[in-house]
C-alpha positions as CSV (number, residue, x, y, z in Angstrom):
1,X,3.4,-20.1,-8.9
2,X,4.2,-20.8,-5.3
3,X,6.2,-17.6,-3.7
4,X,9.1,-18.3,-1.7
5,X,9.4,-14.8,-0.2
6,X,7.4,-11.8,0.2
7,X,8.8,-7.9,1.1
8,X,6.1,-5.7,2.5
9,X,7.1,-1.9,2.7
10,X,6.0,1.7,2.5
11,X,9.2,3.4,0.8
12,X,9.9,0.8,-1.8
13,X,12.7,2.6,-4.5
14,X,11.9,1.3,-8.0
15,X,15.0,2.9,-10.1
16,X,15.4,2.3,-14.1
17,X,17.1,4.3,-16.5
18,X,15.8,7.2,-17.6
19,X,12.7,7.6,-15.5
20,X,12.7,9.2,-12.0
21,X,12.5,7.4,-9.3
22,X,9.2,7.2,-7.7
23,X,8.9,5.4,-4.0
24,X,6.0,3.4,-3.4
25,X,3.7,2.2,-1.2
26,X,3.8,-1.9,-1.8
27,X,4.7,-5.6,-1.8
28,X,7.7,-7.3,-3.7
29,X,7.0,-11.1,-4.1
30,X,9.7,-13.8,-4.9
31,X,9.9,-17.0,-6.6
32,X,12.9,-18.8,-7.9
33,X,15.3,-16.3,-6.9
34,X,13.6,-13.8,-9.2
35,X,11.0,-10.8,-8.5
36,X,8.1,-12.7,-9.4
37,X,5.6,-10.1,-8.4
38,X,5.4,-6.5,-7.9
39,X,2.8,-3.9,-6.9
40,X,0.8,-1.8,-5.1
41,X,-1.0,-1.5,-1.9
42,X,-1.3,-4.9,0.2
43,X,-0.2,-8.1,-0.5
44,X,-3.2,-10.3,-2.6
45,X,-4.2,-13.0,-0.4
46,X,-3.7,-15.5,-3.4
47,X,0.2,-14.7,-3.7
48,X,0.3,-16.3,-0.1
49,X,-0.7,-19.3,-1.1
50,X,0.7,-21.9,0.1
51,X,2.5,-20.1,3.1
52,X,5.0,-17.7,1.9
53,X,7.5,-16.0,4.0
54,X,6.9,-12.1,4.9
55,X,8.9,-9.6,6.0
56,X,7.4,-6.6,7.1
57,X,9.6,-4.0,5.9
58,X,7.3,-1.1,7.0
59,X,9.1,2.3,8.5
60,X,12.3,0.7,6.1
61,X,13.4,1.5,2.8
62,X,14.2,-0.8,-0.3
63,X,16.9,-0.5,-2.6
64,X,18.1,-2.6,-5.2
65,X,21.4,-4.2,-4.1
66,X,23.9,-2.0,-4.8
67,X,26.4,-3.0,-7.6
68,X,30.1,-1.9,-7.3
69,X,31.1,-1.6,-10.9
70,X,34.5,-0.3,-10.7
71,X,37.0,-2.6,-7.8
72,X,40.3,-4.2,-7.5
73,X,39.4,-7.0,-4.9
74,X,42.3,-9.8,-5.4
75,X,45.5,-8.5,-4.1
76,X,47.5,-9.0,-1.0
77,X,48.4,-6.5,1.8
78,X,47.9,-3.0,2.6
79,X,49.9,0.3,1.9
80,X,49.2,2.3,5.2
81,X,52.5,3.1,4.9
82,X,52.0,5.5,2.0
83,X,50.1,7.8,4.4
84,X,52.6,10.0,5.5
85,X,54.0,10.5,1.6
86,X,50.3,11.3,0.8
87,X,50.3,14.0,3.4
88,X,53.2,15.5,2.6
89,X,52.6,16.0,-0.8
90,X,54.3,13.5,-2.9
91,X,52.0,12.4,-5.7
92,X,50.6,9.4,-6.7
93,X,52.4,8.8,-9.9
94,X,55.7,10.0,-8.3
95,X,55.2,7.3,-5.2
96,X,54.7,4.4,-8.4
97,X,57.5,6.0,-10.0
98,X,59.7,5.0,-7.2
99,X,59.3,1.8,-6.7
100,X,55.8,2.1,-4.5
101,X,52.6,2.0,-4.9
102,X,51.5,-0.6,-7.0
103,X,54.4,-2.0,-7.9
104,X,54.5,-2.8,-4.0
105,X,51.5,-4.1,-4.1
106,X,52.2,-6.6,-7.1
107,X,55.5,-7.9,-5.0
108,X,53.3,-8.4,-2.4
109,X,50.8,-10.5,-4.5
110,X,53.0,-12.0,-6.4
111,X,54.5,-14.0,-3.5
112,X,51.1,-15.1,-1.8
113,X,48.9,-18.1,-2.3
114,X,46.1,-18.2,-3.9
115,X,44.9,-19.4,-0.5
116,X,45.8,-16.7,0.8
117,X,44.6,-14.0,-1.6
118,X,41.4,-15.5,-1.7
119,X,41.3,-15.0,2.6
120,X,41.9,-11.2,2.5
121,X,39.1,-11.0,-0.5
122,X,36.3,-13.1,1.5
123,X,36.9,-10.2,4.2
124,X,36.3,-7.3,2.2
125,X,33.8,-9.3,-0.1
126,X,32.1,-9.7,3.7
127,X,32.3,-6.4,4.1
128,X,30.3,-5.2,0.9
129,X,27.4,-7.5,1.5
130,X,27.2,-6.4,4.9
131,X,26.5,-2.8,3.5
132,X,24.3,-3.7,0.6
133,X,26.4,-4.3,-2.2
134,X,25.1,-8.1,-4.3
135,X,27.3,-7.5,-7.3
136,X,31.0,-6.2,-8.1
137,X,33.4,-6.2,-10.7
138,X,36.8,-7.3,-10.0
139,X,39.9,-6.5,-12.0
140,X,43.3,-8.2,-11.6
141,X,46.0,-5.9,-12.4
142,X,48.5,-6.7,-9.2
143,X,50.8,-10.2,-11.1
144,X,51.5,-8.2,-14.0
145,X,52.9,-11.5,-15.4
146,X,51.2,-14.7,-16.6
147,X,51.4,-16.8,-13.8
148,X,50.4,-14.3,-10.8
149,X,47.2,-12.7,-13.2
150,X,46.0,-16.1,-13.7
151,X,46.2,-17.0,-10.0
152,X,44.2,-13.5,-9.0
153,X,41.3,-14.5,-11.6
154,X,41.2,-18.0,-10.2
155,X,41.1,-16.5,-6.7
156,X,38.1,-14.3,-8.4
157,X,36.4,-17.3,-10.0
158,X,36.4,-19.4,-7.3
159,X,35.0,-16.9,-5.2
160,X,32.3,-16.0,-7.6
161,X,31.1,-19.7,-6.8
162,X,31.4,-19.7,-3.1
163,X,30.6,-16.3,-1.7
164,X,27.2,-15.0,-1.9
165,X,28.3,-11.6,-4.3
166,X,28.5,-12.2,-7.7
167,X,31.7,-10.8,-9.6
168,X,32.4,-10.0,-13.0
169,X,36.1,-10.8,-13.9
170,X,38.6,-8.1,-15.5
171,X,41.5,-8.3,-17.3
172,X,43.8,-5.3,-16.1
173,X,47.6,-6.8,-16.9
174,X,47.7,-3.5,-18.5
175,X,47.9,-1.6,-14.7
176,X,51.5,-0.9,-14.7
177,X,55.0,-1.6,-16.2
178,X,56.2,-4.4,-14.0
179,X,60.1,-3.6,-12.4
180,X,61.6,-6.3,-14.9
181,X,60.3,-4.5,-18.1
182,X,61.1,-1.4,-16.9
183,X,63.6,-1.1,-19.9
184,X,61.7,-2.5,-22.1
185,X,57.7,-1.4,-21.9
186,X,57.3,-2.8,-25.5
187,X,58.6,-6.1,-24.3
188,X,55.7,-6.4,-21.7
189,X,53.3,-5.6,-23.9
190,X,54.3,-8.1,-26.3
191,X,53.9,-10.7,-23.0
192,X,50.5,-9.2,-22.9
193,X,49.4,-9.8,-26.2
194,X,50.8,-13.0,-27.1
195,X,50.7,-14.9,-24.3
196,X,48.7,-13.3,-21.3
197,X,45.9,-12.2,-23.0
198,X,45.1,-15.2,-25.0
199,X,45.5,-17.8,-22.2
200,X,43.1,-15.7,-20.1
201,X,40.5,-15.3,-23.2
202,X,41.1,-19.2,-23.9
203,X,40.0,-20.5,-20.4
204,X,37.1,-17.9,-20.0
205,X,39.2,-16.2,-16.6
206,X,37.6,-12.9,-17.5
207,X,35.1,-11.4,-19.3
208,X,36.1,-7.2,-19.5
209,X,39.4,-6.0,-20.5
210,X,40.6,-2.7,-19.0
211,X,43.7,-0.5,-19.2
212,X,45.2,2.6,-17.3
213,X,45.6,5.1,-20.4
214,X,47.6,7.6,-17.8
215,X,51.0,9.8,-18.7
216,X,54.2,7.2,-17.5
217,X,52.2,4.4,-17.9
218,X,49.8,2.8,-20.7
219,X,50.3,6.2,-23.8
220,X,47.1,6.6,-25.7
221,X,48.7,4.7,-28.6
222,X,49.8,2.0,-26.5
223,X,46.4,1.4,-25.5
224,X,44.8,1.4,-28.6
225,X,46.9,-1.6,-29.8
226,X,46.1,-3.7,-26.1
227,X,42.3,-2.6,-26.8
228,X,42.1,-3.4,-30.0
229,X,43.7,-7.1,-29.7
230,X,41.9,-7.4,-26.8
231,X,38.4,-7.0,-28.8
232,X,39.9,-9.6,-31.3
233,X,40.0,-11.7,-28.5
234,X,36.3,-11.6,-27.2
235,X,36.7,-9.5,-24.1
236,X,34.5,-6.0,-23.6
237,X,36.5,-3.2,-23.3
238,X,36.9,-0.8,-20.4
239,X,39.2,1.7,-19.9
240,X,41.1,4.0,-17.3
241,X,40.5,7.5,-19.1
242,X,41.8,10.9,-18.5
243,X,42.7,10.2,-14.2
244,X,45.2,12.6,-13.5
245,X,45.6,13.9,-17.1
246,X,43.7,14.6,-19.9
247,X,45.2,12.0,-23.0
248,X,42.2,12.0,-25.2
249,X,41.4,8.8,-23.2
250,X,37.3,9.2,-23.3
251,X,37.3,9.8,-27.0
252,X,39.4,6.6,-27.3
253,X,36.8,5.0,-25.0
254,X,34.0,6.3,-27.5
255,X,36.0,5.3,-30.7
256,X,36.6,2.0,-29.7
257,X,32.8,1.6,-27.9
258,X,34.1,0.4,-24.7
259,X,31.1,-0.6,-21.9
260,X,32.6,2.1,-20.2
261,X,35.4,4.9,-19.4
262,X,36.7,4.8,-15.5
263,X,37.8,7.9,-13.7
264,X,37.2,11.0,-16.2
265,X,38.6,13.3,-13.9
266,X,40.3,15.3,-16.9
267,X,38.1,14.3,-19.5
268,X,37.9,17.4,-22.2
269,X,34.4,18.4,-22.9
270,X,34.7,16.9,-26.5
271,X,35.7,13.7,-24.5
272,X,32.2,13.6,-22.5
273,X,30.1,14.5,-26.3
274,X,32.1,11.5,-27.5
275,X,30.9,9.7,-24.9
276,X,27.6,10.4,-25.3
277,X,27.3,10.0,-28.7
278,X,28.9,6.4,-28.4
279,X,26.2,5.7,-25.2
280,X,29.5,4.9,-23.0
281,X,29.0,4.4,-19.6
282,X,31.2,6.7,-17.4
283,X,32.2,5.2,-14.4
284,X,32.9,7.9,-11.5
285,X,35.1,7.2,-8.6
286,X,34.6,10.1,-6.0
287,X,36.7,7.7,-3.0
288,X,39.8,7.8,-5.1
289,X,39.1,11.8,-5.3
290,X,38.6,12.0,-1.4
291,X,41.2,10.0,-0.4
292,X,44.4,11.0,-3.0
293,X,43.4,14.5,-1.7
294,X,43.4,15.9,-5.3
295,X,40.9,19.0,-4.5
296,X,38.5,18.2,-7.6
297,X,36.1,15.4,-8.6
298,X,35.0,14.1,-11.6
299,X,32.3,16.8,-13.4
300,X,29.4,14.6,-13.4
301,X,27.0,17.4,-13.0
302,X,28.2,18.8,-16.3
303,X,28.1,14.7,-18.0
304,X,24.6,14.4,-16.1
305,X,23.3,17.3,-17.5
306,X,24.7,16.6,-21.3
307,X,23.1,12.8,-21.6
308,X,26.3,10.7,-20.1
309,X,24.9,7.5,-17.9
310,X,26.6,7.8,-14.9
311,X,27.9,5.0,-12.7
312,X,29.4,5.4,-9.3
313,X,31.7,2.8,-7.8
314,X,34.2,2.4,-4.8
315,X,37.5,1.9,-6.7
316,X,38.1,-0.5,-3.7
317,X,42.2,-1.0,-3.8
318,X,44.9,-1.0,-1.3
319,X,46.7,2.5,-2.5
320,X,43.7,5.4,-3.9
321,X,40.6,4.2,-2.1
322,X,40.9,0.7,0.7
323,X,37.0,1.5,1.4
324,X,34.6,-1.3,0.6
325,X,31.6,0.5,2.3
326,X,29.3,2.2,-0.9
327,X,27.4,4.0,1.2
328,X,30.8,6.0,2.1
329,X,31.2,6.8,-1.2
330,X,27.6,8.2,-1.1
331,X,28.0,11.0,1.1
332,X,31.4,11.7,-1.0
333,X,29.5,11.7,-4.5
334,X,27.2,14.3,-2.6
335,X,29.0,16.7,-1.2
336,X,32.0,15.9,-3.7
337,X,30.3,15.7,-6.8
338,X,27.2,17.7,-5.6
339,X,24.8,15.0,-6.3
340,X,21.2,14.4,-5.4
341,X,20.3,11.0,-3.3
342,X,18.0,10.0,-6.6
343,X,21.2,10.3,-8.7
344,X,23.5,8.6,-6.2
345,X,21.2,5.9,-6.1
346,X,20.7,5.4,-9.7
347,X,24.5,5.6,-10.1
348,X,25.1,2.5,-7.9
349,X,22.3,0.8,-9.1
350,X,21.2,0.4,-12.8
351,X,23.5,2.5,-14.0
352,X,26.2,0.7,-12.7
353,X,24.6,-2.7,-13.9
354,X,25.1,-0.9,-17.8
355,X,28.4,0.0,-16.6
356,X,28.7,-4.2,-16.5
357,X,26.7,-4.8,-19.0
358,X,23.7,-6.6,-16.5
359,X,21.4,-4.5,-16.6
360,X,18.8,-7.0,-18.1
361,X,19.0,-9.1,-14.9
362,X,20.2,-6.5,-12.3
363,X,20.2,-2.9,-11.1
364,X,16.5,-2.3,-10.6
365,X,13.1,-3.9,-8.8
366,X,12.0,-4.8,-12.1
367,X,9.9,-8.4,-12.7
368,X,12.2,-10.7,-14.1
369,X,15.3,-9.6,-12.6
370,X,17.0,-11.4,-10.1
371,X,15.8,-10.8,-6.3
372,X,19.0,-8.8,-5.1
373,X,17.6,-6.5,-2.7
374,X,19.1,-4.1,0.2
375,X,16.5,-3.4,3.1
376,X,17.4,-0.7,5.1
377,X,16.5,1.1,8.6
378,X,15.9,4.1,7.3
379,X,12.3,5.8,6.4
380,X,13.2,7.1,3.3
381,X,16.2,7.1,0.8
382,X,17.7,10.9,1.5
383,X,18.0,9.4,5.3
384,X,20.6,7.4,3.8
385,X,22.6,9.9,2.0
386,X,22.2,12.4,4.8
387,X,23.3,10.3,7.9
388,X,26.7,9.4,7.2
389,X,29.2,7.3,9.0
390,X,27.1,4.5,10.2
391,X,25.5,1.0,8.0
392,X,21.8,1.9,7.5
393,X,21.5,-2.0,6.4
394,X,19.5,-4.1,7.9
395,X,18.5,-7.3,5.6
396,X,20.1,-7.8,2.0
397,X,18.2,-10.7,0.3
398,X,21.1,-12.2,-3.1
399,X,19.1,-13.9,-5.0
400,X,15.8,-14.5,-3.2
401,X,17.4,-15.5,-0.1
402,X,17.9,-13.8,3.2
403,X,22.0,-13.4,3.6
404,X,22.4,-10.6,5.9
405,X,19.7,-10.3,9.1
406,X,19.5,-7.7,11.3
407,X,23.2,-5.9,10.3
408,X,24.9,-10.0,10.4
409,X,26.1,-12.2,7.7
410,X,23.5,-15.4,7.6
């Protein structure tokens, strides 16, 4: 087979679940957009032939490209304007509570374009690839009725096909009460279920379903009933668990064997046995953390050291955490969480592929998988961690091919 690329390094990370990781000293060859070859030592003269592109990666580091498993890309505007409630104290269920957060957000969306949705998302989509990230999920979550959730997964589908990250589609009608049902929660949960939910399982607009299980918003019973019809319906679950309160909401996560269980910040300790029992995926957020101020993280020491696969993703949205930059949230899973590089990296990588469940074609620098690959300017992988604030990328190659060059957008 005739190789269309081939990545010569000295710090190459291979990273799959359940084994450390262990740099080497090697070549990765591609073909087809796939990792074709892999291995030790210099490249055989016979996998140059006929000509093959090389990069000489040497003094860099290889990652696989990083996978953002937990986002909410389509929506419209910012909320700067929260900052000063933030620093004075007012919470963030007491801002939604009156009127803001993101119901502000969904009037916002609500009244733009598709067009116009999809700009702002090719920006920040832009800005992922720019700092490694290949693959994302995307919830929609900011219509909260039929028409405007449809629009934000079409805005996601169509980018999907045009932009050079891959996104996996979510289902998150389920993210608030919307103003107009404010009187009647049951009322938009009926909307949900018997007309929202089966247009967008019908027409294939999303593969996950997720919903924020949270005191004043989705109850634990409430959530059972949207997670349950929403199984009945073909999507995989996920679920918002145990945020700002602990509502039982990683044993429902467990019970109903969701792919995974987002935020966990109060999740009991018979929550995290539940979830490893059920092998759920816990999805950490250590942005949303950082930048609601709450002065604790999620314990994934604790679900590390009991046998819980843990994922780490950005939480990119306009009110908890408007950072699209993954290696950010690095130095805040480290000196938030207290987490080594080797676990950062796994957490962003294949773990995060389980956490949407790719991790047969993605997550690690595996033959077979698909050529996503982050090269970066750094001689080893703690460099990364430990120098914070800048973009250690210099190449990321999406699916054998060369989109970012030297810190630029192909």
């Amino acid at each position: 087979m005739a190789m269309d690329l081939i990545v010569r390094s000295g710090n190459i990370m291979t990273c799959e679940e359940g084994r450390p990781i262990e740099p080497f000293d090697g070549y990765i060859a591609i073909a087809g957009g796939r990792i074709a070859a892999l291995g030790q030592g210099e490249i055989p003269p016979e996998l140059c032939r006929p000509a093959a592109k090389i990069i000489n990666a040497r003094g860099q580091t290889i990652i696989p490209g990083l996978i953002d498993a937990h986002t909410h890309l389509i929506h419209a505007g910012s909320r700067e304007s929260e900052l000063d409630l933030k620093l004075k104290g007012v919470s963030y269920l007491d801002i939604l509570k009156s009127g803001g957060g993101i119901l502000d957000t969904v009037a916002r969306t609500r009244k733009a374009t598709k067009e116009e949705l999809k700009k702002q998302a090719q920006k920040s989509l832009d800005q992922m690839l720019l700092h490694g990230t290949t693959t994302i999920e995307a919830k929609s979550g900011y219509g909260l009725d039929l028409e405007t959730e449809v629009k934000c997964l079409l805005a996601a589908r169509e980018l999907h096909e045009e932009h050079e990250v891959d996104i996996i589609s979510t289902y998150l009608g389920a993210h608030a009460i919307p103003d107009e049902y404010a009187a009647n929660p049951q009322g938009y949960i009926d909307l949900m279920t018997e007309q929202v939910m089966p247009f967008v399982s019908r027409y294939k607009l999303a593969e996950f379903m997720d919903v924020f299980c949270e005191e004043g918003v989705f109850s634990p019973r409430e959530t059972r009933v949207l997670l349950e019809t929403g199984r009945e319906l073909g999507f995989k679950l996920k679920l918002h668990a145990d945020e700002m309160v602990p509502l039982q909401g990683a044993e429902l996560a467990a019970e109903m064997r969701a792919t995974s269980a987002d935020h966990l910040l109060a999740a009991s300790a018979e929550g995290q046995d539940a979830l490893v029992k059920a092998g759920v995926t816990a999805v950490l957020l250590p942005g949303t953390s950082f930048y609601l101020m709450l002065g604790r993280y999620a314990e994934a020491r604790q679900m590390i050291d009991k046998g819980i696969r843990v994922a780490l993703a950005s939480d990119y949205n306009p009110g908890s955490c408007p950072c699209e930059n993954l290696q950010a949230i690095m130095t805040m899973a480290c000196f938030g969480m207290r987490l080594s590089p080797a676990e950062i990296l796994q957490g962003m990588t294949i773990n995060a592929a389980y956490a949407l469940d790719r991790a047969a074609d993605i997550g690690s620098i595996e033959v077979g998988k698909k050529a996503d690959l982050a090269i970066l300017d750094a001689p080893n992988w703690e460099y990364v961690v430990y120098h914070f604030g800048i973009n250690h990328v210099d190449k990321v190659i999406k699916n054998g091919r060369i989109v970012v060059e030297k810190g630029n957008l192909v």
